[in-house]
N, C-alpha and C positions, 0 to 999 in steps of 0.2 A: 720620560716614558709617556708616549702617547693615552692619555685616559680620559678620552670625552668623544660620546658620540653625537653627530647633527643631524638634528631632521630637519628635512626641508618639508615643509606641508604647503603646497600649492593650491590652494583651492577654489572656486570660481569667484569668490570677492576678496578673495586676500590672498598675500605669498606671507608664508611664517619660517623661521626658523627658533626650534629650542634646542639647547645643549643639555645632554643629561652626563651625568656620571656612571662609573660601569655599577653603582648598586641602583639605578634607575632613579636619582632625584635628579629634577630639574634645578639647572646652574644659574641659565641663561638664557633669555630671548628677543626675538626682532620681527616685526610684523608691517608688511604695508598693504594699505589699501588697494585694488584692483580695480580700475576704473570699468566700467561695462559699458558698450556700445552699443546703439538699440537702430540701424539704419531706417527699419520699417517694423509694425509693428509685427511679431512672431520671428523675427530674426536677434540674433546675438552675438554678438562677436566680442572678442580681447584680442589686445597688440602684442601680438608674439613680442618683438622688442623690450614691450613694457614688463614681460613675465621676465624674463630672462634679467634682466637691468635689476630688477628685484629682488630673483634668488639670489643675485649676488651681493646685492646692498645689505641684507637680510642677516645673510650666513656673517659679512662683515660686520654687520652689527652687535650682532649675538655675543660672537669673540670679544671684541672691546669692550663691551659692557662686563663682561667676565672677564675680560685682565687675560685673555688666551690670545693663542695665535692656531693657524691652520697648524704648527705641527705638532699641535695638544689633540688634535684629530687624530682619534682612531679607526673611524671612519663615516662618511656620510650617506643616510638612506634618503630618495625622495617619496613622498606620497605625491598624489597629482589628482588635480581633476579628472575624470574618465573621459571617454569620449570626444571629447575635445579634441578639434584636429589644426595642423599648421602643416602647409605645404613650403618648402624652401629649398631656393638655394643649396647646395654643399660645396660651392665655390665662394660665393659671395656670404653666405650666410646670411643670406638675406629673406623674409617671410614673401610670396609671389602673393598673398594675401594676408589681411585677418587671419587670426583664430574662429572659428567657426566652433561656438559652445553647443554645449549638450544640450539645452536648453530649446536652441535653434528648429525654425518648425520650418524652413525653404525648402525643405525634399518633402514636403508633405505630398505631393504629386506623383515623385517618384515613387514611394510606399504606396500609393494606391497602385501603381503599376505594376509592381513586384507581386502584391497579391492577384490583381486581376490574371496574370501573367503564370500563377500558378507555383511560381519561384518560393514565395512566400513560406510553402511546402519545405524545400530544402534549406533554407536559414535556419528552420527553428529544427529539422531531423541535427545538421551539422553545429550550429554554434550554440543551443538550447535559448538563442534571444526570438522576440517577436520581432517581425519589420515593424519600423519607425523611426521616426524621426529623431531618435533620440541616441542614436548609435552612428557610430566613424565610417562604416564606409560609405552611405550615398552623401557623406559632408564633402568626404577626399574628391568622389566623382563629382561632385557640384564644383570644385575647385580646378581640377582638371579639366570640364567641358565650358566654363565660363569664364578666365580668367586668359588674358591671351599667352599663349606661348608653352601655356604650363603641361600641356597634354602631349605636346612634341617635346618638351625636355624632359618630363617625364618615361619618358617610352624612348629616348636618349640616355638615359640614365644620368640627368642633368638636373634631378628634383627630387627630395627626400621628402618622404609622408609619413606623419606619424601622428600619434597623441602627445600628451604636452610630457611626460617622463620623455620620450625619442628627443625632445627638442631644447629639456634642458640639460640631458646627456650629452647631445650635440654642443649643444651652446659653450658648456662651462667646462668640456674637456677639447676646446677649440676646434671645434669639427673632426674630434679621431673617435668619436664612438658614435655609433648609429643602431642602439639597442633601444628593445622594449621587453615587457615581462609577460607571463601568459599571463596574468589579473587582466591588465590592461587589453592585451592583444586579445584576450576573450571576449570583450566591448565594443570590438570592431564590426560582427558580422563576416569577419573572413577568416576567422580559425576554427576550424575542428579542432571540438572543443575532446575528444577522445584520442586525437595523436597531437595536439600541442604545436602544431604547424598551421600557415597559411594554407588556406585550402584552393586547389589552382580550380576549381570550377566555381568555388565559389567570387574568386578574384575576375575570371573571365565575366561572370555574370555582372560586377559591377565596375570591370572594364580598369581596372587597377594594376598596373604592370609592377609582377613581382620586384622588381630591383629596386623600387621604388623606398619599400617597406624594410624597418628594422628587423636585424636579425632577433628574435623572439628569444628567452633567456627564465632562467627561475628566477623568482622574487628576490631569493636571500643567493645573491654568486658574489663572486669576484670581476666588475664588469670593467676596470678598467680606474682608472685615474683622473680627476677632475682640478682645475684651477680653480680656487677660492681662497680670500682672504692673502693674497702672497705667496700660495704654499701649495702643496698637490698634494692631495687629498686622496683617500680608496675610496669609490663610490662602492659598496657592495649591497646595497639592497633599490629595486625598483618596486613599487606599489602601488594599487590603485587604492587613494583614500578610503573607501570603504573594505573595501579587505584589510588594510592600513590598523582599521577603527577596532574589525576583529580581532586580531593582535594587540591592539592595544588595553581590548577588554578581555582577554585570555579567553575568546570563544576559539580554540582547539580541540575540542572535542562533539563528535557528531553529538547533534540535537541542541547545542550552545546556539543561541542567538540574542540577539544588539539591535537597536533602531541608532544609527547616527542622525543628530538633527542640525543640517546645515543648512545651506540654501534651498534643498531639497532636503526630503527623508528619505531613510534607504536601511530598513530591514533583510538583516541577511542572517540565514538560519546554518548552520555548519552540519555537512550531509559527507564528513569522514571521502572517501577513496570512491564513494556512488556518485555519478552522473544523473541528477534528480530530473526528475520530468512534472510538468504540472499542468494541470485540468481547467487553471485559470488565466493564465497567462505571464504566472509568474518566472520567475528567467532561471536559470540556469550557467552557474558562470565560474571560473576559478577562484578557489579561496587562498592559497599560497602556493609555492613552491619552493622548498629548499633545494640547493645545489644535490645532488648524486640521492634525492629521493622523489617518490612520487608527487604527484600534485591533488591539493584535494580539494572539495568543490563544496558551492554551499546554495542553497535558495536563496532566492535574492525577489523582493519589491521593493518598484520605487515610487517616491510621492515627488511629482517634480515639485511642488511649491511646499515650504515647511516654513523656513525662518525666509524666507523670502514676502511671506505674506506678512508679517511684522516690520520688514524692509519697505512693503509696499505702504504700509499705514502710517513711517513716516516721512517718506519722502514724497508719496504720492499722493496719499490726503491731506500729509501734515497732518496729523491728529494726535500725535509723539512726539517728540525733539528727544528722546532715547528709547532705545530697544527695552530697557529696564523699569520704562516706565508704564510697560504692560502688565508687571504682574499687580501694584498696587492695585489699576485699573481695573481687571479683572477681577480680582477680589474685592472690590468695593460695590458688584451685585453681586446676588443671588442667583445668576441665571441669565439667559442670553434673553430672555423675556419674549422668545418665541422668535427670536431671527437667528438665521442659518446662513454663514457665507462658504460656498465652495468656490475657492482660489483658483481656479482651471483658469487661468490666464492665459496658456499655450494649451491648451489641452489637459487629459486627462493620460494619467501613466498607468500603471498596474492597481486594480485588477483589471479595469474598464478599459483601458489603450483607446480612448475617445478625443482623435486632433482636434473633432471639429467642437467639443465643449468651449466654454465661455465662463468668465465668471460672473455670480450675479449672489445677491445678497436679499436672499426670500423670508418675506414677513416682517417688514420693515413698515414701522408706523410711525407719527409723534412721539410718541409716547418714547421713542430710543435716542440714544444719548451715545459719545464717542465710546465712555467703558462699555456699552454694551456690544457694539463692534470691534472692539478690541478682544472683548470676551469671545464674541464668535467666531473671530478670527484663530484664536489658541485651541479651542473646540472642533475648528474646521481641519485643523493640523493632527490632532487625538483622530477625527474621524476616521479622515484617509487610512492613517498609521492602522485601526481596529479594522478595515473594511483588505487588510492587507494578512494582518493574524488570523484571519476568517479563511482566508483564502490558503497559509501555509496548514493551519489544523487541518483545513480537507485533503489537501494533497500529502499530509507526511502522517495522515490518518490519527491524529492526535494533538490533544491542545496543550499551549507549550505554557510551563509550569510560572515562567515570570519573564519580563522583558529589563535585559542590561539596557542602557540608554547614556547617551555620549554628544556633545555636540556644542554649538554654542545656544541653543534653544533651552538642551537641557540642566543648564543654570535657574531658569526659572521654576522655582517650585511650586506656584501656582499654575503654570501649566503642567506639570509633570503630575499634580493631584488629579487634576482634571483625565490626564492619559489614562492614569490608573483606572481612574472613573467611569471612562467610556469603555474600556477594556475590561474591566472585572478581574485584573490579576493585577501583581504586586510588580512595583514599576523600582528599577535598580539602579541609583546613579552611580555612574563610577566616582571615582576620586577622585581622576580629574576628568575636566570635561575635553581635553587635547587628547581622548584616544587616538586618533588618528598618529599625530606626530608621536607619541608613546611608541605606536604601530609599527610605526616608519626606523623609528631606532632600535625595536625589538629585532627586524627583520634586518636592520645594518648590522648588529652584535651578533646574529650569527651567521649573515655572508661573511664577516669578517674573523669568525673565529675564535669568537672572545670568548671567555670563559662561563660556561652557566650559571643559571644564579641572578639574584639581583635585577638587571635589566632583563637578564629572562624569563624571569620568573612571571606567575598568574597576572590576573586584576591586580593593581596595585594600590595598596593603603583601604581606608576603611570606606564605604560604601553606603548610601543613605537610601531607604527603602521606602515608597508612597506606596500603602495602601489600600483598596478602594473606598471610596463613602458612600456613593449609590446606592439606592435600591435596585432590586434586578427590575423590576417595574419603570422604573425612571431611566436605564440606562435603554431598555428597549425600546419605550416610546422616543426617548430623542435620537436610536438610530433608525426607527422607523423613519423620523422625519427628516432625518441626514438624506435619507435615500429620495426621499419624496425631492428633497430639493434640490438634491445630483442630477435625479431626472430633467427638470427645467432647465440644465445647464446645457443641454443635450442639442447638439444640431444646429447653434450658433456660427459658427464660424462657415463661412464661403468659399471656396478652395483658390488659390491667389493664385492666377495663370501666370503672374511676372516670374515666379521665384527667384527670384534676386532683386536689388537696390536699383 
């Protein structure tokens, strides 16, 4: 009897697979690296190939290391990076380009067009996103009007467009499925996020031929049958990692919210069967869907730099040789000793949606040493996160009572004091830090019909709680001067007429 579910967690610097059991413990796992491609600086791409070659190195992994095979599968969910788009082939199977990450700032020209244009209006009336650079459809249209050949097979019905769930659904069920889920397709810019479809005025406006795109789909169905490990498999759940993350930390009920801390942060507040609206810029996006029920939605900011700013400090200053060697660091001062780094390396995301920020490291003397950039950099990550809870209390008119938190960031408990710290409410780790893939399996147990209970059940195992230590004196003045030095970040960047390599 089949009794093990796989989650595939794709995420933008690694492809994961864990196996859990139907009472939700973990069996099994397999994780590879994700190599990132940088052509120019504000651009980002990953090899479709290389994702693909991995979920299935991964899922084969996981099995053997657990003495399983695919038909101990009872079925497999993907979670995925959002936004992320591959243009390909459905003959050849082949990517007509890169992956084009979330990340990616080369339509930054286009989003000033869209606003000057007035358009800008109806993205955020239909999909509840801001225009930016930070969503699927002006990436698809960058790939379509630059890429040769790709905008005639496209509009031939000779080119499939999707996010990275369409593409490992394609991949690993040999080119018979061409689905995505509304999480995801709500990331795009081109669904109406109120009837659960591609929206054709929204599609004309950024010149997308419907055929192009996956048929849209609930989170938790039955989408069809995947090749992995020798064996075929039920794919029954698609998910966008952060929705994933919520599932995973049992935020199913309105007012529930989670910060996951991956390469990015991404705060999403669960708003039940309402279609939220915000006064800040915050988004608005799908939070599940099960098969034969509604779908329900939730607030959503996002900090594009989180654990990426720790990525940054050791490979780009060297100042680290592991991630883990942040928190001694950090805890061996007292305090950032008056330097402030904000990471806007691409820009700034919610609440600010600021492309042209820069990042810059303000009040920097002799007198500073590597822990204390190390320190401002975990501080700088807490910022963003608090200057995000500011912005959901205003718009859901009340401040929310403690923050779940998930991620691989939030392993460090020296950063997660400090979160507490900056925020002034009690900061909640889960048990494990893989909510996401947790997510991914929750959401395959009940496409697939397994039994309740166990895997489906809340937050799982016991949960460790930070705190505040602040004073309310201390934590204002260092957001006062968060702000002071957001500002300086401000109006750096130049607008790059190339947009492309």
């Amino acid at each position: 009897m089949a009794d093990l579910v796989a989650a595939l967690d794709q995420g933008t610097t690694s492809t994961r697979c864990i196996l859990y059991d139907l009472s939700g413990g973990e069996v099994g796992r397999a994780q590879a690296e994700l190599r990132q491609h940088f052509p120019r600086p504000g651009l980002v791409e990953h090899d479709p190939a290389e994702i693909l070659q991995a979920a299935r190195a991964v899922i084969a992994e996981a099995l053997a290391a657990t003495g399983a095979s695919a038909a101990d599968l009872a079925a497999l969910g993907i979670a995925n990076q959002r936004e992320t788009v591959v243009v390909w082939d459905p003959r050849s199977g082949r990517p007509l380009h890169n992956a084009i990450v979330w990340q990616d700032t080369r339509t930054a020209a286009a989003v000033r067009a869209l606003e000057e244009s007035g358009a800008g209006t109806l993205v955020r009336a239909r999909t509840g996103l801001v225009p930016a650079t930070y969503f699927s459809a002006l990436k698809i249209a960058w790939i379509l009007d630059n890429v040769e050949g790709a905008r005639a097979a496209a509009e031939r019905g000779r080119a499939r467009c999707g996010t990275v769930d369409s593409w490992l659904a394609f991949g690993l069920s040999g080119g018979g499925l061409h689905v995505t889920d509304v999480t995801n397709a709500s990331r795009t810019m081109l669904m109406d996020l109120a009837t659960l479809a591609f929206d054709d005025e929204l599609l004309g406006l950024f010149g997308i031929p419907p055929a192009c795109l996956a048929e849209i789909r609930p989170s938790a169905d039955r989408h069809g049958e995947v090749d992995v490990a020798g064996g075929r498999v039920a794919l029954t759940a698609l998910v966008g990692d952060q929705q994933a993350a919520m599932l995973g930390q049992g935020c199913v009920a309105p007012g529930d919210a989670k910060c996951t801390y991956g390469t990015g942060g991404f705060l999403l507040v669960n708003t039940g069967g309402a279609i939220p609206t915000s006064r800040h810029g915050l988004l608005a996006t799908v939070s599940a869907q099960q098969a034969g029920a509604p779908a329900t939605y939730a607030l959503e900011g996002a900090v594009a730099v989180a654990g990426a700013a720790v990525t940054w400090l050791r490979d780009g200053l060297g100042i680290i040789s592991d991630a883990r060697e942040t928190a001694a660091l950090a805890a061996g001062v007292a305090d950032t000793a008056g330097l402030y780094f904000v990471p806007a390396f691409g820009g700034l995301f919610a609440p600010h949606w600021r492309p042209d920020a820069r990042g810059v490291l303000v009040g920097l003397t002799a007198a500073h040493g590597r822990a204390h950039v190390v320190r401002a950099a975990l501080e700088a990550i807490a910022f963003q996160v608090a200057d995000l809870l500011d912005a959901v209390a205003d718009d859901l008119g009340a401040p929310l009572g403690e923050l779940r938190v998930d991620g691989g960031v939030a392993a460090n408990d020296v950063f997660l004091q400090i979160q507490a710290d900056v925020l002034g409410l009690p900061v909640r780790r889960a048990a494990t830090t893989e909510a996401t893939a947790l997510g991914a399996a929750r959401a395959a147990a009940l496409g697939a019909g397994l039994r309740p209970g166990g895997l489906l059940g809340g937050a799982s195992g016991a949960t460790t709680v930070f705190t505040p230590g602040w004073t309310a004196s201390r934590r204002e003045d260092a957001r006062r001067r968060w702000s002071m030095a957001l500002e300086r970040s401000l109006g750096w960047a130049e607008p790059d007429p190339r947009g492309a390599p």
